[in-house]
LOLUM-186976 format. One record per atom (N, C-alpha, C): residue number from 1; residue in one letter; chain; atom name; x, y, z. Coordinates in steps of 0.05 Angstrom, whole numbers, plus 5000, padded with zeros to 4 digits. Layout:
REM LOLUM-186976
(NUM,'A','A','CA',(X,Y,Z)),
...
//
This chain:
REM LOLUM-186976
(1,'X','A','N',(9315,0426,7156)),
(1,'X','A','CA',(9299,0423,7133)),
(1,'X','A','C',(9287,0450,7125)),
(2,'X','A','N',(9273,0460,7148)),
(2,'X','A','CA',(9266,0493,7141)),
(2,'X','A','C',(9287,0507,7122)),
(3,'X','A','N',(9306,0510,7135)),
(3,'X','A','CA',(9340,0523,7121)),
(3,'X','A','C',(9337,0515,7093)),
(4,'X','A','N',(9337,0490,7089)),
(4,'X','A','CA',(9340,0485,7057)),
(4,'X','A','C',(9321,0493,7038)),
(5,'X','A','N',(9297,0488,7047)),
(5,'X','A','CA',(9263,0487,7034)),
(5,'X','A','C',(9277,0525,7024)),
(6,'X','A','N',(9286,0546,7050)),
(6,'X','A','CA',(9289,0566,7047)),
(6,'X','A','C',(9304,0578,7026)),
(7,'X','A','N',(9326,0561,7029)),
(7,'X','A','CA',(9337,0566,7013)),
(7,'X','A','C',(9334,0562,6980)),
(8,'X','A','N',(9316,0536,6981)),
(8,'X','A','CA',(9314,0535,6950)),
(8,'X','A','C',(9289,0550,6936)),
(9,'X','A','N',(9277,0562,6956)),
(9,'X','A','CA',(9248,0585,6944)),
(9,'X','A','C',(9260,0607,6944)),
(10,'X','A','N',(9279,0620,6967)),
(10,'X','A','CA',(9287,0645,6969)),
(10,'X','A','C',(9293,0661,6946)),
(11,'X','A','N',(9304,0649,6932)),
(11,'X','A','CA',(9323,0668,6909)),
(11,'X','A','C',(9306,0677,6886)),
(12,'X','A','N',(9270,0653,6881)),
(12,'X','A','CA',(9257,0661,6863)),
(12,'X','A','C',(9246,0690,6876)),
(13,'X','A','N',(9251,0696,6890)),
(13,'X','A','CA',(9233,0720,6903)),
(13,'X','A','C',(9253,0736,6912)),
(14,'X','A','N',(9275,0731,6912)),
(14,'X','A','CA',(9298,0755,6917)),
(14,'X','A','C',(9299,0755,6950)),
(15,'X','A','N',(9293,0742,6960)),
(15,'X','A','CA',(9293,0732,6991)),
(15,'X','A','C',(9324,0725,7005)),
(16,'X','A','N',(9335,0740,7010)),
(16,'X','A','CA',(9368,0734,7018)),
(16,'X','A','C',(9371,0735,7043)),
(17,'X','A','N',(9403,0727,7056)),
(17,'X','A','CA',(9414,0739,7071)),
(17,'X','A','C',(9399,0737,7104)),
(18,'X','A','N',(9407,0757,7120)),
(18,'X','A','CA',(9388,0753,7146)),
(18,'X','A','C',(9355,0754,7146)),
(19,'X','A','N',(9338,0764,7125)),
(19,'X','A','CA',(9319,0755,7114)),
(19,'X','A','C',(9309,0731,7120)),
(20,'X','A','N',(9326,0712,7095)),
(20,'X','A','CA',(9320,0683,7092)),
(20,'X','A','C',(9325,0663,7111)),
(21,'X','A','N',(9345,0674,7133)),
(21,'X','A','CA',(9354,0663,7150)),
(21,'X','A','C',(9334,0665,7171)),
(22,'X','A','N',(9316,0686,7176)),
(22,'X','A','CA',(9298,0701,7194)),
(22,'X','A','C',(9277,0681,7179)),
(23,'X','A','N',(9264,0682,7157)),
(23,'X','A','CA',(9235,0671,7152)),
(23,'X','A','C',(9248,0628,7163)),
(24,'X','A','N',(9265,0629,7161)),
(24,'X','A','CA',(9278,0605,7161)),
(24,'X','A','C',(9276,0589,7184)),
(25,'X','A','N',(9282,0611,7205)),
(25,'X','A','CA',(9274,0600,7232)),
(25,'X','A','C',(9249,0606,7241)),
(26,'X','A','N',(9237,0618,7237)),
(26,'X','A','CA',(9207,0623,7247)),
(26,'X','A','C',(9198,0603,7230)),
(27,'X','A','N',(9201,0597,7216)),
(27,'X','A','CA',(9185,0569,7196)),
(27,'X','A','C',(9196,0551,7208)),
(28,'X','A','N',(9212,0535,7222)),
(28,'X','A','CA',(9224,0519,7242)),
(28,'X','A','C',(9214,0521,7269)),
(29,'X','A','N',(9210,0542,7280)),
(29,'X','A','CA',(9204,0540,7311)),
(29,'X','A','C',(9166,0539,7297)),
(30,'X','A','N',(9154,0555,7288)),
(30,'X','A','CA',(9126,0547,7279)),
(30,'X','A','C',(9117,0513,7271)),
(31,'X','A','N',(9138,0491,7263)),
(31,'X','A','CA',(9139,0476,7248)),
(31,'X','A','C',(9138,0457,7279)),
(32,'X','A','N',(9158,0467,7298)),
(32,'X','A','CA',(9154,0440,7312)),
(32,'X','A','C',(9133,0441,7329)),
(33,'X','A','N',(9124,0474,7331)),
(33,'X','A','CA',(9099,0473,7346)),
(33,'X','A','C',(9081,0460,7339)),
(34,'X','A','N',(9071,0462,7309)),
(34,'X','A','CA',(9066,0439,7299)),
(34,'X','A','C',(9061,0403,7301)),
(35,'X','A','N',(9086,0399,7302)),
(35,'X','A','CA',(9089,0371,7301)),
(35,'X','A','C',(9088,0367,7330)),
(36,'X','A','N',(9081,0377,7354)),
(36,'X','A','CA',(9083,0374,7381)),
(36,'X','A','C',(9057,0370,7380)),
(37,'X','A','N',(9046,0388,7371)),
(37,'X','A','CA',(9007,0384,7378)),
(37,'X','A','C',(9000,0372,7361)),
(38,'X','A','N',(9008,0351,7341)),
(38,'X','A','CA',(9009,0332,7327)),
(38,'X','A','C',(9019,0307,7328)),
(39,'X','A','N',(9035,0305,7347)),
(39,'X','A','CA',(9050,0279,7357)),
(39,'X','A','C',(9034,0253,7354)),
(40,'X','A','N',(9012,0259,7368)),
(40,'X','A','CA',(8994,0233,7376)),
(40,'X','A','C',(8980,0219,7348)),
(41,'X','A','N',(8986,0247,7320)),
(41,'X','A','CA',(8966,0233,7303)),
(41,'X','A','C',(8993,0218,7281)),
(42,'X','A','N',(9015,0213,7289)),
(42,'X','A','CA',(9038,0201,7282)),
(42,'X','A','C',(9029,0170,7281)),
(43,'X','A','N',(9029,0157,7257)),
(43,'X','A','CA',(9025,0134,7254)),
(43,'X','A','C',(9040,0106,7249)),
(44,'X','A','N',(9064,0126,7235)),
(44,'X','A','CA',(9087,0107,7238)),
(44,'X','A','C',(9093,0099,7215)),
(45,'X','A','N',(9077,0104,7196)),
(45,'X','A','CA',(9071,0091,7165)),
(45,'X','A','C',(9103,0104,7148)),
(46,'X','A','N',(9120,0124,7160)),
(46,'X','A','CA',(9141,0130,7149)),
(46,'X','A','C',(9161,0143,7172)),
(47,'X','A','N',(9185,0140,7160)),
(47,'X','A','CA',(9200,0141,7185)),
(47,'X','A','C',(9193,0172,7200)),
(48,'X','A','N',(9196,0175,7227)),
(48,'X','A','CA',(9185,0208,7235)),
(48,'X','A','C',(9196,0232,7233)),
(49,'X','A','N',(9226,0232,7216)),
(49,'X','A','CA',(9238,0257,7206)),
(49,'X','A','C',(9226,0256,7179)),
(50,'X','A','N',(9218,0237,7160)),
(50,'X','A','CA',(9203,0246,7142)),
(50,'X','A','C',(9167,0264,7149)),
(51,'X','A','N',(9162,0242,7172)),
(51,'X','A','CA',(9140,0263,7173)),
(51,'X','A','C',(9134,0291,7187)),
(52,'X','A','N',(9159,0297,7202)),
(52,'X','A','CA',(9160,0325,7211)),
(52,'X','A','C',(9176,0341,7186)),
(53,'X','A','N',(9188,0331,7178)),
(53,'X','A','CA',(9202,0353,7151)),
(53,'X','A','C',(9177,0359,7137)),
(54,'X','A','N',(9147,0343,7130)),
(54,'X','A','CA',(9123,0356,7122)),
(54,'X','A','C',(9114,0386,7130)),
(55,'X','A','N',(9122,0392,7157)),
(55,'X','A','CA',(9115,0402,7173)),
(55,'X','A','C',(9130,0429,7166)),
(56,'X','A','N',(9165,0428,7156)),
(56,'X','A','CA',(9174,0440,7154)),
(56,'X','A','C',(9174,0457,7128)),
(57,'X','A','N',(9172,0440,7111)),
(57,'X','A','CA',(9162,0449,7078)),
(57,'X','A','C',(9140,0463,7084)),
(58,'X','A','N',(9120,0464,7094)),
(58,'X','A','CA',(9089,0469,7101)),
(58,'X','A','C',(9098,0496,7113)),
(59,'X','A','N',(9108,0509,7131)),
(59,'X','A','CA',(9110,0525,7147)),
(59,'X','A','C',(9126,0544,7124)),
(60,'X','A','N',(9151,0533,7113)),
(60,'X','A','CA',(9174,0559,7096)),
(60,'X','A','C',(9151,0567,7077)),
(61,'X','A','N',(9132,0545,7066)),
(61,'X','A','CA',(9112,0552,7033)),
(61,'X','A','C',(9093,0574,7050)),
(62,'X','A','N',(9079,0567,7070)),
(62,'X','A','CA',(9071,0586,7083)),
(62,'X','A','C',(9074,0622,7095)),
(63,'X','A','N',(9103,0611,7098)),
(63,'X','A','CA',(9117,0638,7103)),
(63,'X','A','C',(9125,0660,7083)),
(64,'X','A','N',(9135,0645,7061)),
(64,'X','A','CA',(9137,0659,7042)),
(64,'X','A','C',(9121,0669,7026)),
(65,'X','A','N',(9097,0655,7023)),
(65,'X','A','CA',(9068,0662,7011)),
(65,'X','A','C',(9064,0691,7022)),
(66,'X','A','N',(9058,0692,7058)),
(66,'X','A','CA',(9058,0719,7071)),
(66,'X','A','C',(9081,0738,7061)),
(67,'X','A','N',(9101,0727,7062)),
(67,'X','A','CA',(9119,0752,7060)),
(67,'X','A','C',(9120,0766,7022)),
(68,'X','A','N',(9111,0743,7009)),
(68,'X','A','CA',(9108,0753,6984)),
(68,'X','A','C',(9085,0782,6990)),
(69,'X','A','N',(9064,0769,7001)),
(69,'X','A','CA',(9043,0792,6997)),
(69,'X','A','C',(9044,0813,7017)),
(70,'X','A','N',(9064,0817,7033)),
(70,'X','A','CA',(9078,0838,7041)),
(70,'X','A','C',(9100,0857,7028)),
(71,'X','A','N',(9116,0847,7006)),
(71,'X','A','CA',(9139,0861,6991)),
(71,'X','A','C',(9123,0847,6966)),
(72,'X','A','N',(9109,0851,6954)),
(72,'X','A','CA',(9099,0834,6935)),
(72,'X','A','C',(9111,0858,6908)),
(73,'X','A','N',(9123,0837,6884)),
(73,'X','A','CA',(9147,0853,6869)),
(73,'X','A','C',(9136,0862,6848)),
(74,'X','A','N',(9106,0848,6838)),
(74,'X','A','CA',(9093,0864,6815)),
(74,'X','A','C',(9062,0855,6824)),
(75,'X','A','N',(9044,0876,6817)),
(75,'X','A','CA',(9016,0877,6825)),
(75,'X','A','C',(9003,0855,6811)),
(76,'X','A','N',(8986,0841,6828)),
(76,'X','A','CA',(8968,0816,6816)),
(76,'X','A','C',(8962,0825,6778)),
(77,'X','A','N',(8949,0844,6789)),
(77,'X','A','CA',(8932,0853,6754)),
(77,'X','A','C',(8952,0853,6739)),
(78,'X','A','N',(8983,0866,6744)),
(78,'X','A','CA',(8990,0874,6720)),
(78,'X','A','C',(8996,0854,6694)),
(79,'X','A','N',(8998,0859,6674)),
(79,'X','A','CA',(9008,0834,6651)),
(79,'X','A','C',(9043,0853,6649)),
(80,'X','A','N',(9057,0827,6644)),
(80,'X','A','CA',(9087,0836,6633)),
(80,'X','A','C',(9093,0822,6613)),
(81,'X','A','N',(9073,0831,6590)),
(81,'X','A','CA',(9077,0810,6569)),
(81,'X','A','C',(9109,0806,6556)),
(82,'X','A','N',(9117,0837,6552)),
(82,'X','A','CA',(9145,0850,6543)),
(82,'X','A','C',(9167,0824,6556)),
(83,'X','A','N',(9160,0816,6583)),
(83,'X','A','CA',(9174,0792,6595)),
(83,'X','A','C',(9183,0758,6588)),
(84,'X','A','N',(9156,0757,6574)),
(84,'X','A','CA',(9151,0738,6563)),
(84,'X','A','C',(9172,0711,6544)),
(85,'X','A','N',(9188,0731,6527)),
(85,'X','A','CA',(9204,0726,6514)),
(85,'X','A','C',(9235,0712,6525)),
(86,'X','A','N',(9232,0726,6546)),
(86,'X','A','CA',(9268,0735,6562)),
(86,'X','A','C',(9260,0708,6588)),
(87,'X','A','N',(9238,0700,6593)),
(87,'X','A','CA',(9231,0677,6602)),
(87,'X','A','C',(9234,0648,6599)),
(88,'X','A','N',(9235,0644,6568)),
(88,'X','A','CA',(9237,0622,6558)),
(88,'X','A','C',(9264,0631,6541)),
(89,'X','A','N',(9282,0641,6552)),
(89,'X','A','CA',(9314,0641,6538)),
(89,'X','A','C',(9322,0655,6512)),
(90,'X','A','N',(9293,0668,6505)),
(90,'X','A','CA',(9310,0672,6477)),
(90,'X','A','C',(9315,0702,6476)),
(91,'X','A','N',(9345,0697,6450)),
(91,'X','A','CA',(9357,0729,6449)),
(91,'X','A','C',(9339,0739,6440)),
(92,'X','A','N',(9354,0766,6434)),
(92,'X','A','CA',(9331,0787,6412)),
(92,'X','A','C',(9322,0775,6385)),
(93,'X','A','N',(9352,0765,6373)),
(93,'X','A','CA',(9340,0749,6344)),
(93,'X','A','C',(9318,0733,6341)),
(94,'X','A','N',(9305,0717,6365)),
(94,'X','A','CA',(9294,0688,6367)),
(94,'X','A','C',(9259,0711,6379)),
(95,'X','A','N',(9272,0738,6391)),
(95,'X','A','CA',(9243,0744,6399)),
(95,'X','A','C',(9229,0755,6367)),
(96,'X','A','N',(9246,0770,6362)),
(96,'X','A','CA',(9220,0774,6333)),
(96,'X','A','C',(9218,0753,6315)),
(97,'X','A','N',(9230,0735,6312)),
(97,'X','A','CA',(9218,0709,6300)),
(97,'X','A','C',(9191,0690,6304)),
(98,'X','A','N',(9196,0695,6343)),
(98,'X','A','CA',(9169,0678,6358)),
(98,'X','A','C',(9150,0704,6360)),
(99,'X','A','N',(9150,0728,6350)),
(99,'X','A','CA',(9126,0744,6359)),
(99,'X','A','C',(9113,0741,6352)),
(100,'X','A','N',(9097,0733,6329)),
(100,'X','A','CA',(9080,0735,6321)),
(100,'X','A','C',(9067,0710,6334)),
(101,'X','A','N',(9080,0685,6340)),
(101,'X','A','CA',(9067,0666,6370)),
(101,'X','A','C',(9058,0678,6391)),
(102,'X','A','N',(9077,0695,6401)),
(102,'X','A','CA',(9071,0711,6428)),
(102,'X','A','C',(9040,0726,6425)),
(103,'X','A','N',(9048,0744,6401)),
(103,'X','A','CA',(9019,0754,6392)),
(103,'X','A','C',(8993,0743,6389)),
(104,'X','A','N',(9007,0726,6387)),
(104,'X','A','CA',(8969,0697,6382)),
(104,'X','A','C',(8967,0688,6409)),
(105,'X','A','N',(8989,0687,6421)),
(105,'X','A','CA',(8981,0676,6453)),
(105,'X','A','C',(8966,0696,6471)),
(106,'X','A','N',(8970,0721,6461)),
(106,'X','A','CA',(8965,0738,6485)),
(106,'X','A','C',(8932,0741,6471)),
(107,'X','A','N',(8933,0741,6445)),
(107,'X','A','CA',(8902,0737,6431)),
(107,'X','A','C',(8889,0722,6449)),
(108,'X','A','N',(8891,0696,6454)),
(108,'X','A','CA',(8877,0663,6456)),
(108,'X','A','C',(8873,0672,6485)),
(109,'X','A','N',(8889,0688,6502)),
(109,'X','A','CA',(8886,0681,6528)),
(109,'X','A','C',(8871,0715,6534)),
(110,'X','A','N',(8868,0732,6510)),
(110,'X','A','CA',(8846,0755,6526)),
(110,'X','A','C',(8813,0742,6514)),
(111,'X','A','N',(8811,0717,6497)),
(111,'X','A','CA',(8787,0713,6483)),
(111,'X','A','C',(8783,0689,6501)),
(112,'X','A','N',(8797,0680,6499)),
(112,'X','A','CA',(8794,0647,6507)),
(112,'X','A','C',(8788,0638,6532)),
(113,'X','A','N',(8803,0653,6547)),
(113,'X','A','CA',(8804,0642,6567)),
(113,'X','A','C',(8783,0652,6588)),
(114,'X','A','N',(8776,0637,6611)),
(114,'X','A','CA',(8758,0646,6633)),
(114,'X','A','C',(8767,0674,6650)),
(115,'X','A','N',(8754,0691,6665)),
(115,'X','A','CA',(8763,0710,6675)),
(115,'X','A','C',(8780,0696,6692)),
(116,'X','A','N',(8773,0684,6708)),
(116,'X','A','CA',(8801,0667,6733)),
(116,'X','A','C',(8816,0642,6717)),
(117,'X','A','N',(8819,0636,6695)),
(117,'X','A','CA',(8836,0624,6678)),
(117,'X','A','C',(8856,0647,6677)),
(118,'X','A','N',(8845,0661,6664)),
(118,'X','A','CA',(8865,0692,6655)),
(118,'X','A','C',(8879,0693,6677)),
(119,'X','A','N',(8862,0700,6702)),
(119,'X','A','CA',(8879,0718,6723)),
(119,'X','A','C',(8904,0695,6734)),
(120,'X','A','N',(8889,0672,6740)),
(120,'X','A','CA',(8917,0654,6744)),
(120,'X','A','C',(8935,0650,6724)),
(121,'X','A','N',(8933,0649,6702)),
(121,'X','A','CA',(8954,0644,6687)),
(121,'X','A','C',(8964,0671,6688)),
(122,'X','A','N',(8959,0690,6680)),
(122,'X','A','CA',(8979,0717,6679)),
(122,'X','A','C',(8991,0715,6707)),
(123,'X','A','N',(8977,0710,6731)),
(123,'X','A','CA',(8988,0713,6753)),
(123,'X','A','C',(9022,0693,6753)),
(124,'X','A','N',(9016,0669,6742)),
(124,'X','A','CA',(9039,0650,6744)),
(124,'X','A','C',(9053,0647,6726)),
(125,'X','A','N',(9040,0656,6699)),
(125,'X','A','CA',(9063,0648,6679)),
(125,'X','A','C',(9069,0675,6679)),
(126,'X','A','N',(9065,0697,6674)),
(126,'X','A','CA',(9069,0730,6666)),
(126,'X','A','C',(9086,0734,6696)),
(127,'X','A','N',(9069,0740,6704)),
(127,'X','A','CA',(9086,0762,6727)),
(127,'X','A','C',(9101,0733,6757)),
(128,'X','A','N',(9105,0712,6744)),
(128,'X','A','CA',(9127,0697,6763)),
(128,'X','A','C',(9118,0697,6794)),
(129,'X','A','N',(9083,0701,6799)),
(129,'X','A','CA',(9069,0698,6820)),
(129,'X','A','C',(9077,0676,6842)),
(130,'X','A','N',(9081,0665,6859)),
(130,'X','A','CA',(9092,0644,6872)),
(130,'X','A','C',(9060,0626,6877)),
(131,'X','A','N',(9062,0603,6864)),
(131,'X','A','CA',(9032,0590,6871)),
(131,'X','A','C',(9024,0593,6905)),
(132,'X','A','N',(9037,0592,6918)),
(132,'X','A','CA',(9027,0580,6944)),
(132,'X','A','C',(9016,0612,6951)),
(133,'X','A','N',(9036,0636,6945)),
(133,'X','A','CA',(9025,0661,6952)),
(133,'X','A','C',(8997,0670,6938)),
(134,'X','A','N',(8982,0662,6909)),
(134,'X','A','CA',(8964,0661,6897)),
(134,'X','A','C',(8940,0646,6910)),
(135,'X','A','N',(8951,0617,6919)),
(135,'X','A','CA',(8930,0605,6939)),
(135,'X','A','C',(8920,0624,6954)),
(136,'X','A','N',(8936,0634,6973)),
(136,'X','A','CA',(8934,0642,6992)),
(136,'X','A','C',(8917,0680,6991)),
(137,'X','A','N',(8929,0687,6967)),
(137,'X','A','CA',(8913,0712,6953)),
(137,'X','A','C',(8888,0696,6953)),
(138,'X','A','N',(8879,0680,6931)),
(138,'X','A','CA',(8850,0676,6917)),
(138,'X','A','C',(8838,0661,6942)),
(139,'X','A','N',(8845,0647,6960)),
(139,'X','A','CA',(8833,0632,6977)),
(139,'X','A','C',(8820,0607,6973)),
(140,'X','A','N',(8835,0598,6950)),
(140,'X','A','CA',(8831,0569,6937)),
(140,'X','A','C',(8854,0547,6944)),
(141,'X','A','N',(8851,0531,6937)),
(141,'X','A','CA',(8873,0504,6944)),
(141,'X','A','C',(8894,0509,6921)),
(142,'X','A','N',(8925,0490,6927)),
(142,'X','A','CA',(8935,0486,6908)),
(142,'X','A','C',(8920,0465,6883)),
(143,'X','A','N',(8911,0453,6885)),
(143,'X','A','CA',(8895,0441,6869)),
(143,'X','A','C',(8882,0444,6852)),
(144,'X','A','N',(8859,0463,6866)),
(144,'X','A','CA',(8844,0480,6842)),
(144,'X','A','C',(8856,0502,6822)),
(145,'X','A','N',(8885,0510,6837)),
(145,'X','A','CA',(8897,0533,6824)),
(145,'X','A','C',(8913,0508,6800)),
(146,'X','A','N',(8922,0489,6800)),
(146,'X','A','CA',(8930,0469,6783)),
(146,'X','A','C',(8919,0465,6762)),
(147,'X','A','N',(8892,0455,6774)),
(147,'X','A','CA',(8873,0451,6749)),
(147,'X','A','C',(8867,0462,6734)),
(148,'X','A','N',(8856,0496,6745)),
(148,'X','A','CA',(8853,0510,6730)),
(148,'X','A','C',(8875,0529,6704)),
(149,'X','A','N',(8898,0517,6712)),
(149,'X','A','CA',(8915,0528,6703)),
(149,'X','A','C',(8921,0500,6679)),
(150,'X','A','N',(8916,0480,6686)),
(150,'X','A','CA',(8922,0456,6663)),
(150,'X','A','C',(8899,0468,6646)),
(151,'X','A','N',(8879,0471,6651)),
(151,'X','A','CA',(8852,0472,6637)),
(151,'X','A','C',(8861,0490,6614)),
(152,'X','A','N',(8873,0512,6628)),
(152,'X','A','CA',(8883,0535,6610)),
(152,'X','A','C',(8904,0535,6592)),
(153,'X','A','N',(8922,0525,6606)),
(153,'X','A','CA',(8937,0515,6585)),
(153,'X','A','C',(8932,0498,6555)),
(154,'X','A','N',(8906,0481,6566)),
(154,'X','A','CA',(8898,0461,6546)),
(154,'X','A','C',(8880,0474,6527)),
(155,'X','A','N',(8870,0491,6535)),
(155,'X','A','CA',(8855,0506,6514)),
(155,'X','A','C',(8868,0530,6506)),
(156,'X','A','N',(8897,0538,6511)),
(156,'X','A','CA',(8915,0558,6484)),
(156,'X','A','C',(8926,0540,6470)),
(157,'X','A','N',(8933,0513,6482)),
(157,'X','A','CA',(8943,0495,6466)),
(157,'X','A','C',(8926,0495,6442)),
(158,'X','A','N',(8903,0484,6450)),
(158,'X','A','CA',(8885,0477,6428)),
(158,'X','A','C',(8881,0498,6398)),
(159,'X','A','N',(8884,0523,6413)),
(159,'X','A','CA',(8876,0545,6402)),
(159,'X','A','C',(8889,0555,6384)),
(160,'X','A','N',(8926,0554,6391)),
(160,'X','A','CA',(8949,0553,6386)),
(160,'X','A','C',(8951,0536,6354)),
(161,'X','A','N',(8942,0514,6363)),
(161,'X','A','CA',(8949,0487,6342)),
(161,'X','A','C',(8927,0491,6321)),
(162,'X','A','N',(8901,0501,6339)),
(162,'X','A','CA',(8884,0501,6306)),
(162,'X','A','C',(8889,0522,6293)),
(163,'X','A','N',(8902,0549,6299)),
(163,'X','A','CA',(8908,0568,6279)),
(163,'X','A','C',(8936,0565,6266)),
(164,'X','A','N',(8956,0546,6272)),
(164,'X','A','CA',(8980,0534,6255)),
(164,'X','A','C',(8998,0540,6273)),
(165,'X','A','N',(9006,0547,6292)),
(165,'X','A','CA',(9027,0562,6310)),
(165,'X','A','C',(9034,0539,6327)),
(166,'X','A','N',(9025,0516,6329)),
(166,'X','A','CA',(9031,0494,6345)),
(166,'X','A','C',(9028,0474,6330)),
(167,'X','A','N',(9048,0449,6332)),
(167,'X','A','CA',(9031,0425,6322)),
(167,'X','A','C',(9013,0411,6326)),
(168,'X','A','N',(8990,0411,6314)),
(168,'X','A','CA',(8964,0391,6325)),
(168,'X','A','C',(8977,0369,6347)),
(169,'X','A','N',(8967,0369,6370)),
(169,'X','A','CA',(8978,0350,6390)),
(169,'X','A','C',(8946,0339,6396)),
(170,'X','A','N',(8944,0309,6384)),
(170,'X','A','CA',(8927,0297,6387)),
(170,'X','A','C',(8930,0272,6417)),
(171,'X','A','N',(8946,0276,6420)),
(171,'X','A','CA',(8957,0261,6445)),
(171,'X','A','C',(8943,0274,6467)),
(172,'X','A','N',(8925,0290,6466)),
(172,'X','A','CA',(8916,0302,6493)),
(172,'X','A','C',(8943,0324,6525)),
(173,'X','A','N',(8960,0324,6505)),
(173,'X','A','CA',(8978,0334,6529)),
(173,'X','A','C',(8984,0364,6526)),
(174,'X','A','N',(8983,0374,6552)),
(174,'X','A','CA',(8979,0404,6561)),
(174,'X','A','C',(9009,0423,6560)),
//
């Protein structure tokens, strides 16, 4: 399970090869140490390769979090707005068409938004930050990094739609 979990994070982070194979097993032998000094709080409520594969997901998100902020591929602060575009698929034709969106987004989110609204969203949407490595930077839960990031979202939305660049979405969705 380690192996796979590895495999399917590795490649957002450029993680290959004897690398991935290396964070792969140390997230496996860490994992069952784990589930050994945890045995007893095994309840039974699901079969027990589902609940040690918890163990194993837990350990690779872990591992890679550290190894992000060891080879870490662009600095927390920086913005890559220029990125932005080539993110959501579109050619060159489609980027100067949406710029002047882009332009109001990067508006909404230097006015709008909270200083740690800002920093997490540039962190995850801009520079392709790995949430679990951000947790683990800010020293917050995935949860609060969630929230705060719906929060944010919901208020460029908002911000977005009342200056005409979005359609009014009265439905409340982020």
């Amino acid at each position: 399970m380690a192996r796979a979990e590895a495999a399917r994070r590795g490649p957002r982070l450029r993680i290959t090869g004897p690398e991935l194979d290396d964070l792969a097993y140390q997230a496996a032998a860490d994992a069952l140490v784990a589930i050994i000094s945890k045995l007893g709080q095994f309840r039974g409520e699901s079969r027990f390769t589902t609940w040690a594969c918890k163990f194993a997901i837990f350990e690779v998100s872990a591992k890679i979090g550290r190894h992000f902020w060891r080879h870490p591929a662009v600095p927390l602060d920086a913005e890559d707005w220029h990125r932005l575009p080539a993110r959501f698929g579109f050619d060159p034709a489609h980027q100067a068409e949406w710029g002047d969106l882009f332009a109001a987004l990067r508006r909404a989110v230097d006015t709008e938004l909270s200083p740690r609204q800002r920093e997490i969203f540039v962190a995850i949407v801009l520079n392709d930050v790995p949430l679990d490595a951000l947790v683990m930077h800010l020293g917050s839960s995935r949860n609060a990094i969630y929230k705060m990031l719906f929060d944010a979202r919901r208020k460029l939305r908002a911000v977005l739609a009342a200056n005409g660049y979005l359609p009014d979405d009265s439905s409340g969705r982020s």
